[in-house]
C-alpha positions in Angstrom: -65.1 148.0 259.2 -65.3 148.9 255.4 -64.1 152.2 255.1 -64.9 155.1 255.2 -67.8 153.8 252.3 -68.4 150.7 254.3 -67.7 148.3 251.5 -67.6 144.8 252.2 -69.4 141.9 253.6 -70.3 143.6 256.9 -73.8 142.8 257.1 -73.1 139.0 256.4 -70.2 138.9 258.8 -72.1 140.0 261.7 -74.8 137.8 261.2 -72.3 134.9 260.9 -71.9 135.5 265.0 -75.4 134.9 266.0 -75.8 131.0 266.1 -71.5 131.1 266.7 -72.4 131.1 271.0 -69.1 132.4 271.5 -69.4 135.4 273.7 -68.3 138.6 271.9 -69.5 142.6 271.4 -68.9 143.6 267.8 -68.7 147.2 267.4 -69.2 147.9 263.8 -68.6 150.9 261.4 -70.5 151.3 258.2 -68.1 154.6 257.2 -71.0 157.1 255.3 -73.7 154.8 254.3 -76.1 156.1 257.0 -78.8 153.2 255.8 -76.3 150.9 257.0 -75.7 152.0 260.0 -79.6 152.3 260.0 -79.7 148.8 259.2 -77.9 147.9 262.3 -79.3 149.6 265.0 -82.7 147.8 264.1 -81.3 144.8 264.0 -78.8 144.8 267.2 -81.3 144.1 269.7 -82.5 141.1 268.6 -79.1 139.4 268.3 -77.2 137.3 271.1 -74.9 139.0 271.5 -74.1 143.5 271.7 -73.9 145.4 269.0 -73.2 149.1 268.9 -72.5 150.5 265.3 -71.3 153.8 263.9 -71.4 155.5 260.8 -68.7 157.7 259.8 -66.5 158.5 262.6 -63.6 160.3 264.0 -63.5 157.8 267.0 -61.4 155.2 264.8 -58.8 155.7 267.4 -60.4 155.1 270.5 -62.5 152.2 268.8 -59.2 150.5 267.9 -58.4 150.8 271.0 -60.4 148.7 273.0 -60.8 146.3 270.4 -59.0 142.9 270.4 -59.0 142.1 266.6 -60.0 143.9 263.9 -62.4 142.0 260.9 -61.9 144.4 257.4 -60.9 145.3 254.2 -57.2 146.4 253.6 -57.4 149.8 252.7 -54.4 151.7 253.4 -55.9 154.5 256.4 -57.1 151.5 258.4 -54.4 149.0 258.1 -52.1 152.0 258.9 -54.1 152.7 262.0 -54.4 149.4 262.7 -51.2 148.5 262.8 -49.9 151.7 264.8 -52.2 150.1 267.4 -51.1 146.7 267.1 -54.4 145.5 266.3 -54.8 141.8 264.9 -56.8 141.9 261.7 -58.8 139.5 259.7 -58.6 140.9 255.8 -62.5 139.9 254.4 -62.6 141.6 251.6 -60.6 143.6 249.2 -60.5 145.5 246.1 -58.1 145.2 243.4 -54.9 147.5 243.1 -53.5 149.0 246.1 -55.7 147.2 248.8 -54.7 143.7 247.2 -51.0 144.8 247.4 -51.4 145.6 251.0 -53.4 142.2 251.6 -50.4 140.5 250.1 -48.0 142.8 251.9 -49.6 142.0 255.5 -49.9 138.2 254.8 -46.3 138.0 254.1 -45.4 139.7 257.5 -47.5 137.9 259.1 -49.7 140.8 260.5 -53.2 139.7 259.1 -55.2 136.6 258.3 -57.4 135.8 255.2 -60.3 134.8 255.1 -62.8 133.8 252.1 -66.0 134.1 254.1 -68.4 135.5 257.0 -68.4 131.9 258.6 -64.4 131.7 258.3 -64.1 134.8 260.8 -66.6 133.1 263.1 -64.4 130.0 262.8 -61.1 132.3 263.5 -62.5 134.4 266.4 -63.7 130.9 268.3 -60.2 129.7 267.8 -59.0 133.1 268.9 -61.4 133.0 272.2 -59.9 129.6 272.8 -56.6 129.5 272.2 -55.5 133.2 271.9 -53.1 134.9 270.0 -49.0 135.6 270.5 -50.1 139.1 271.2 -46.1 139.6 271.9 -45.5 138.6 268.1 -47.6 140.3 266.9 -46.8 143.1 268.2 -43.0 142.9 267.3 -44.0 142.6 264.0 -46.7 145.2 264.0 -44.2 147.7 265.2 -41.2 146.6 262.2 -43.9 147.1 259.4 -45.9 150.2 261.1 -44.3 154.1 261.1 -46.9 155.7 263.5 -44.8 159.0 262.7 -44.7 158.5 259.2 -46.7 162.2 258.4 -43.7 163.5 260.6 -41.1 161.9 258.4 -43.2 163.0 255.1 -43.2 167.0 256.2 -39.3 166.4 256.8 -38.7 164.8 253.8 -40.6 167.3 252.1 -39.1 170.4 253.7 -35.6 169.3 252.6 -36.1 168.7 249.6 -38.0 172.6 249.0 -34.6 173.7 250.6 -33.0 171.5 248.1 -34.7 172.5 245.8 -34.6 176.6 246.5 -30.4 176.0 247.1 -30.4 174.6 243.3 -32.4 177.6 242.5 -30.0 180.0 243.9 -27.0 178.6 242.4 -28.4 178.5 238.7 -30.2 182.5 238.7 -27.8 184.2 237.2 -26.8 187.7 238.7 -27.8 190.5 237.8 -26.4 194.0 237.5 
């Protein structure tokens, strides 16, 4: 994944998979750039492995899922979802500001691995295939970082402090006659 703009190295890390001879299905999404997206659909049946790619989506959800491990940039919509589904991630690629401050945030929790290159994630996801994951783990700390009813906790937050805010109100209008 790159977004919903489909940033990245996609391209290159999909590629990186097809001398790899490890046996996986990469489901890719290349957010709006439909050429992309084009791009991939030619290009899936020749690999060695299936490939099924999407443009933008509302299937995020469900795509997460039945994924095992997640390969992406840090932006603050997936990494939320992601980590509301537990999902292992592999951080490629990120943009300064906010995404590098999540990068850094997930590293230290140990809830995402990072990786300088395509041929890194090939390396990680053979490991991965061979020696699996402490999915337990990482799902215990998954669930102390993530706050899957976060936009709950925002409208409550926000809806006392508009009655805070009209109770102030009231108090300082002076009466009239």
């Amino acid at each position: 994944m790159g977004g919903g703009k489909g940033l990245g190295p996609i391209k290159d890390t999909v590629l990186a998979f097809e001398n790899a001879l490890i046996p996986v299905q990469i489901l890719v999404v290349t957010g709006i750039k439909s050429k992309s997206k084009e791009r991939f659909t030619k290009i899936g049946p020749n690999l060695n492995f299936p490939l099924k790619g999407w443009g933008y989506t509302r299937e995020i959800d469900e795509l997460m899922e039945i994924s095992d491990l997640l390969i992406t940039k840090p932006s603050g919509l997936t990494i939320a979802e992601a980590l509301s589904k537990e999902l292992p991630m592999l951080l490629l690629d990120s943009i300064s500001g906010q995404e590098m401050r999540n990068k850094e945030l997930l590293l230290e929790k140990g809830l995402a691995f990072s990786l300088d290159s395509p041929e890194q994630a090939v390396s990680f996801v053979r490991n991965y295939i061979n020696n699996g994951l402490n999915r337990e783990l990482w799902r215990e700390r998954a669930k102390e970082l993530s706050r899957p009813q976060a936009s709950q906790e925002v409208v409550h937050k926000i809806m006392e402090m508009l009655k805070d805010k009209t109770q102030l109100n009231m108090k300082q209008e002076p009466l009239r006659e």
